[in-house]
SEKE-583582 format. One line per 8 residues: number of its first residue (from 1); their letters; for each residue x negated, y, z of C-alpha. Coordinates in nm, 3 decimals. Example, Ala and Ser with C-alpha at 12.3 -4.5 7.8 and 13.67 -1.06 7.14 Angstrom:
// residues 2
1 = as = -1.230,-0.450,0.780  -1.367,-0.106,0.714
//
This chain:
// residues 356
1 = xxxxxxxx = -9.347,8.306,9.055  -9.752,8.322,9.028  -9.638,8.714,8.980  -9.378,8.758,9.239  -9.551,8.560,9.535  -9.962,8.540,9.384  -10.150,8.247,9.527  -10.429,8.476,9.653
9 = xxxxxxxx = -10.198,8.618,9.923  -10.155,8.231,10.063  -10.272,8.127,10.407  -10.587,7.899,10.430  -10.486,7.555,10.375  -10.136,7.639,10.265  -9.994,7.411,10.033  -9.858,7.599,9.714
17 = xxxxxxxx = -9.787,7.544,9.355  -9.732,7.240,9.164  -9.547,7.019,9.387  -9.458,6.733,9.096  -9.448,6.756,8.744  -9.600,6.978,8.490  -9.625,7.334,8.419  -9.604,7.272,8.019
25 = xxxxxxxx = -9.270,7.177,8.056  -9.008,7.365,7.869  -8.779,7.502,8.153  -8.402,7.635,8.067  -8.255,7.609,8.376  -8.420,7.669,8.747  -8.249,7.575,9.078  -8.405,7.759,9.416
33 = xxxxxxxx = -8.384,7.608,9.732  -8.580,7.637,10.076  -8.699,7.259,10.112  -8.655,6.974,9.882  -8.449,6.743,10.049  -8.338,6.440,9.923  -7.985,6.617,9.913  -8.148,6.900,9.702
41 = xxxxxxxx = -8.325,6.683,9.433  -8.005,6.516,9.360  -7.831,6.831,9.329  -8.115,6.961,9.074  -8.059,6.621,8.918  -7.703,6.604,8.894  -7.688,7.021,8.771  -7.990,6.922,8.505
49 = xxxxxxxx = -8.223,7.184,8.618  -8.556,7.190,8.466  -8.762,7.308,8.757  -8.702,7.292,9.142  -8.873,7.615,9.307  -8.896,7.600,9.712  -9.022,7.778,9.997  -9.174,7.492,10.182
57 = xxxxxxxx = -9.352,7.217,10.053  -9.224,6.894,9.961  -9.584,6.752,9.966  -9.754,6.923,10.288  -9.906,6.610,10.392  -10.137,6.386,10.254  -9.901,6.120,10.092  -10.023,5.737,10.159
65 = xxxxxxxx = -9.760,5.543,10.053  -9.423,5.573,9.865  -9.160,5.398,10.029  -8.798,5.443,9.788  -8.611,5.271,10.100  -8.656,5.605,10.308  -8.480,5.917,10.202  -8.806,6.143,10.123
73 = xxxxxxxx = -8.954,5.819,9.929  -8.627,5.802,9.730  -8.648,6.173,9.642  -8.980,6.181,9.528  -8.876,5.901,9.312  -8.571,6.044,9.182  -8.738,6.401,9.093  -9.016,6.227,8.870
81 = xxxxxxxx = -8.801,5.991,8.681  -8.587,6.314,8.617  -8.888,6.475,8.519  -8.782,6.780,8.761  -9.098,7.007,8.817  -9.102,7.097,9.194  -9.315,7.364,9.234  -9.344,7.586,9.577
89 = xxxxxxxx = -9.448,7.919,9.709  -9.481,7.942,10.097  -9.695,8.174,10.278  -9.773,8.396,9.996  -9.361,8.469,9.965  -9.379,8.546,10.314  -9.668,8.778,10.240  -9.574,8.957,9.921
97 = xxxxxxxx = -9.398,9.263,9.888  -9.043,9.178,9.824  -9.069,8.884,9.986  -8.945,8.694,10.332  -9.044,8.987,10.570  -8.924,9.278,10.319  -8.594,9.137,10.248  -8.499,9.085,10.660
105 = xxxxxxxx = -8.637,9.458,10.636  -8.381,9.555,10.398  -8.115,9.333,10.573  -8.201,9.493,10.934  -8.211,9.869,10.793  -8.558,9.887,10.905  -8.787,10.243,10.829  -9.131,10.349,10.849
113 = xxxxxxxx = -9.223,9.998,10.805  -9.614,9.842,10.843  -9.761,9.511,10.818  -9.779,9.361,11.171  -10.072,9.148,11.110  -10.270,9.203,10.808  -10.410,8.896,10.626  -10.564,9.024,10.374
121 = xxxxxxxx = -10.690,9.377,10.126  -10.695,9.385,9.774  -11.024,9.413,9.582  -11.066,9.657,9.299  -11.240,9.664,8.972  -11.340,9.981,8.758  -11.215,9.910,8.409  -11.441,10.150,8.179
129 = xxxxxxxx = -11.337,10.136,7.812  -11.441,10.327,7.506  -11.173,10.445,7.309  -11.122,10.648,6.990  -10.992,10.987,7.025  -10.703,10.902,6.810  -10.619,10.597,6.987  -10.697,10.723,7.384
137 = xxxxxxxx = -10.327,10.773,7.495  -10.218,10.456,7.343  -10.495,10.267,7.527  -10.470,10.511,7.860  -10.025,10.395,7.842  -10.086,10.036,7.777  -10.382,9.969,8.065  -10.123,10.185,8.344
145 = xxxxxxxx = -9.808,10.053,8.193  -9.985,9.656,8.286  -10.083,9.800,8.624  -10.383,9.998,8.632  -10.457,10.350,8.797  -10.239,10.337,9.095  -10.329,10.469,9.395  -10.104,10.510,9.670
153 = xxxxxxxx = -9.789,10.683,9.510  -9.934,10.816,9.209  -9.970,10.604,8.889  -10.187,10.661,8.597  -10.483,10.782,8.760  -10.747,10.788,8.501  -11.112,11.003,8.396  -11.144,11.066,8.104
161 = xxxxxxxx = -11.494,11.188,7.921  -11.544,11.287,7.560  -11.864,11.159,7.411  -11.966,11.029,7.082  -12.052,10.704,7.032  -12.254,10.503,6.758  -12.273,10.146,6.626  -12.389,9.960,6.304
169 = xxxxxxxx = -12.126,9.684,6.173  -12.256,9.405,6.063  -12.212,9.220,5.725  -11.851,9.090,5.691  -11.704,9.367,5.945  -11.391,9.520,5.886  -11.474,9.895,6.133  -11.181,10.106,6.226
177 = xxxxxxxx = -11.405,10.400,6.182  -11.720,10.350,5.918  -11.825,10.132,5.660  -12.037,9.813,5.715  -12.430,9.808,5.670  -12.430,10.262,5.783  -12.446,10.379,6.130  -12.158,10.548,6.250
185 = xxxxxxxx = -12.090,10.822,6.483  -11.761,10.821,6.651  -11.583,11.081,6.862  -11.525,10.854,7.133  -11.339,10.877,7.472  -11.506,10.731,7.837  -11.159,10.608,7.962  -11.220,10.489,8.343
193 = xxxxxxxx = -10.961,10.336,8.586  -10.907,10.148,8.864  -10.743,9.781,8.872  -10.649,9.512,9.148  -10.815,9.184,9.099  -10.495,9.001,9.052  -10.418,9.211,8.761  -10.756,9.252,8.581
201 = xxxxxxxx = -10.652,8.958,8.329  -10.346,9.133,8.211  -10.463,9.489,8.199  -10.799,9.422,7.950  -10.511,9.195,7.757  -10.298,9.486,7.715  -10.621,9.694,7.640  -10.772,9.474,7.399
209 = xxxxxxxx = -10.405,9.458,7.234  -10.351,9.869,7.193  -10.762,9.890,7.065  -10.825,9.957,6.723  -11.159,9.835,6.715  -11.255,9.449,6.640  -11.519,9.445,6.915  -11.417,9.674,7.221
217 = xxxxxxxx = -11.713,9.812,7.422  -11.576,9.781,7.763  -11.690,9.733,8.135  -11.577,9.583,8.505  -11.760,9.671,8.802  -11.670,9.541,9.158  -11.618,9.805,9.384  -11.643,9.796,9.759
225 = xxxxxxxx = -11.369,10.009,9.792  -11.067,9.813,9.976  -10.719,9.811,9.783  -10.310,9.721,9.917  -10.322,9.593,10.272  -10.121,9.254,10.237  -10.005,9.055,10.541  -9.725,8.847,10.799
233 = xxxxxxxx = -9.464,9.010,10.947  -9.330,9.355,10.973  -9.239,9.610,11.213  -9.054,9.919,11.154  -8.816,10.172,11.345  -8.393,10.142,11.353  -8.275,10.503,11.264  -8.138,10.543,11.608
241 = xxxxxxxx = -8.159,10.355,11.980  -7.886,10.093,12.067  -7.889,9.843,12.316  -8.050,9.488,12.265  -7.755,9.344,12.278  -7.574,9.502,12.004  -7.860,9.419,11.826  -7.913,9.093,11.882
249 = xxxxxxxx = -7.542,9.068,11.757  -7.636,9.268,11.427  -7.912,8.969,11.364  -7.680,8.736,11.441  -7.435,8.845,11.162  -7.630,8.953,10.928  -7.771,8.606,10.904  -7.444,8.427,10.888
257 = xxxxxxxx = -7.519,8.227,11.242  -7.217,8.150,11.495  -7.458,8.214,11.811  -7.816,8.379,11.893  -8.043,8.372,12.163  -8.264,8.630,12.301  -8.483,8.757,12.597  -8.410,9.070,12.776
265 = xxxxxxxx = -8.160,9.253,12.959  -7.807,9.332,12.730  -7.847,9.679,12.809  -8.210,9.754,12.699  -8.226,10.028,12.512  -8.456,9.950,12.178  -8.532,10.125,11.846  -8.903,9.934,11.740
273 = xxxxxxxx = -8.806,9.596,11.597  -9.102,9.344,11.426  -8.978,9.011,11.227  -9.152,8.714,11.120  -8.961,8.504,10.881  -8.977,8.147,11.026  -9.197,8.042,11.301  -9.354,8.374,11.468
281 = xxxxxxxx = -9.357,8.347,11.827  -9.737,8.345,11.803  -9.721,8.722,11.679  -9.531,8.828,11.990  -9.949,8.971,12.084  -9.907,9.174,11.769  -9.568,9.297,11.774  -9.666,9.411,12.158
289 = xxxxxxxx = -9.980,9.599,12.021  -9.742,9.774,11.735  -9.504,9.881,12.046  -9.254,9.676,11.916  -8.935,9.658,12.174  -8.791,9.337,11.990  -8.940,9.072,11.733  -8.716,8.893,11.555
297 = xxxxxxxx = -8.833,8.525,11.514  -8.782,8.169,11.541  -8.902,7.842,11.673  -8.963,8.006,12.004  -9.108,7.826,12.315  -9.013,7.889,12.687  -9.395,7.996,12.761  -9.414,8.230,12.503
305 = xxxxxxxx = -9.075,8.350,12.520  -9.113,8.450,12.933  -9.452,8.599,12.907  -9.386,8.847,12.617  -9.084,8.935,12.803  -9.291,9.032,13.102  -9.522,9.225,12.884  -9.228,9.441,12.759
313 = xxxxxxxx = -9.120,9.241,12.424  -8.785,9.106,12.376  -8.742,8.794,12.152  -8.433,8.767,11.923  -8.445,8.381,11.795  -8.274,8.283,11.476  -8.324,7.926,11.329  -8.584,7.930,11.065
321 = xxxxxxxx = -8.371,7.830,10.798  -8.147,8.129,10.877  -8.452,8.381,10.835  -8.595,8.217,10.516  -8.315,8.192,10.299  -8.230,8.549,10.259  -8.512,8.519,10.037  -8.414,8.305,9.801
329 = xxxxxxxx = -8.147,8.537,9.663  -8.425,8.783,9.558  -8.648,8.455,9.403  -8.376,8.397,9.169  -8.338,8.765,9.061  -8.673,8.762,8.953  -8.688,8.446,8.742  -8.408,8.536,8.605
337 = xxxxxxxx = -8.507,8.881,8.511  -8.852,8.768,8.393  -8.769,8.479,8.257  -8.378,8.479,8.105  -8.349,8.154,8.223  -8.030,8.010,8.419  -8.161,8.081,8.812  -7.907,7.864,9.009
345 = xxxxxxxx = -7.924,7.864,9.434  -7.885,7.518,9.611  -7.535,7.495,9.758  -7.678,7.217,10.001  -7.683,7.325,10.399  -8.037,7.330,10.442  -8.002,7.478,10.810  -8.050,7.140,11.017
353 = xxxx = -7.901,7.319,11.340  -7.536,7.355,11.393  -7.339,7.501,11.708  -7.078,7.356,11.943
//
């Protein structure tokens, strides 16, 4: 999950991660759910799952007292004499690519698409290694293949400088190239790259893996050069006009609900759309400097609701339940593709709203 949604892309103050339990804790089965409601721990209970993995936080508050008369109380107590691991990521899947924003993308048939308000830019590292000519493409594959050298569209981007390099092993060596206690001179390749901070663990793993040598001269320079733009909310183009209306009806489908509001006249020609899984009315100021014609949102006030409306944005409002748990679809692909584990989805009705 650390992989999918990384804890570096996480809103100040957000609560994420280890909710209850432990992270040593051999996990076979995984059930995903949006909150962990008492309904939802007994569910993970009763279908044995290992690990409960949310959107929003069970613990978001400080917790004072425990009482196992109330509903929450009683869950909390149920999930740790289970043993379940609760563990949750919330702004940073709203944030990461792939995640709350990028699947309503996919779901709306958005293009062009842009972050409506960025959060956050990578850093970058130069990774400089010394490599053995006879080893180079091995090393150059395995540092690319675990994520370095991409810039924009194009993957692998490496320099590479022939040089010769020298070193003395010690007594009780075992040298690749050379014999201990006699100075050797080794055809040598400068292999330099560049590599996001949240991957500079893996990629000198994989590098120190593919190296032939017991000690591997190697560097990692911070660069002020800015990386991947990461932020909330998107906004991207329909592939043709259509009125807000039909739109609004499109949203309403597409996210299973039996009624939708929204601002505007039916007729209202609109093509720019920006969303904001769960509670986005205070990007409607974005999505109005993007030229957005519609955001798609919920948890909407009147205020905020009339005055973008008289600055030109629409607001389509979905309940946030109905805008989160697309997501939770593409959660359970990825454990289940990283992982092998059994990914299960809560079949509890986590949407609290219902329609008359």
């Amino acid at each position: 999950m650390d992989e999918f949604a990384p804890p570096e892309l996480a809103m100040d103050g957000d609560k994420i991660g280890l909710q209850i339990g432990r992270l040593d804790k051999p996990v076979r089965r995984v059930m995903v759910a949006l909150d962990a409601y008492p309904e939802v721990i007994e569910e993970a209970v009763a279908m044995q799952a290992d690990m409960l993995v949310t959107h929003h936080a069970m613990l978001f508050r400080p917790v004072t007292s425990i009482d196992t008369g109330s509903a929450r109380g009683k869950a909390l107590a149920q999930a740790i004499t289970a043993d379940l691991t609760v563990f949750n990521a919330h702004t940073n899947l709203d944030i990461t690519s792939g995640g709350v924003n990028d699947v309503l993308v996919r779901m709306l048939g958005l293009k062009r698409v842009d972050i409506l308000e960025r959060t956050r830019n990578e850093q970058l590292r130069k990774l400089v290694v010394f490599v053995p000519k006879d080893s180079h493409a091995k090393v150059l594959d395995a540092v690319c293949t675990a994520g370095a050298g991409h810039i924009g569209a194009y993957s692998h981007c490496t320099f590479n400088t022939p040089g010769i390099g020298t070193f003395l092993p010690g007594e009780g060596t075992s040298p690749y190239i050379g014999q201990a206690g006699t100075v050797e001179h080794a055809d040598e390749v400068r292999l330099e790259t560049i590599v996001p901070e949240g991957l500079v663990e893996r990629v000198v793993r994989a590098m120190l893996d593919a190296h032939p040598y017991e000690e591997v001269a190697y560097d990692l320079y911070p660069l002020e050069l800015m990386g991947k733009a990461s932020g909330l909310g998107r906004v991207g183009d329909l592939d043709t006009e259509m009125k807000l209306s039909d739109f609004a009806g499109i949203v309403r489908d597409k996210l299973g609900l039996r009624h939708i509001r929204f601002s505007g006249h039916p007729d209202r020609l609109i093509r720019r759309i920006a969303v904001v899984g769960g509670s986005g009315g205070r990007y409607a100021k974005q999505a109005i400097h993007k030229k957005a014609d519609v955001l798609v949102t919920s948890d909407c006030d009147h205020h905020t609701v009339a005055e973008a409306l008289h600055d030109g944005l629409s607001i389509i409002d979905g309940t946030h339940a109905a805008l989160e748990v697309p997501v939770l679809t593409e959660a359970a692909r990825w454990i289940r593709e990283q992982t092998g584990v059994e990914v299960i989805e809560t079949t509890v009705q986590e949407d609290p709203f219902r329609w008359i």
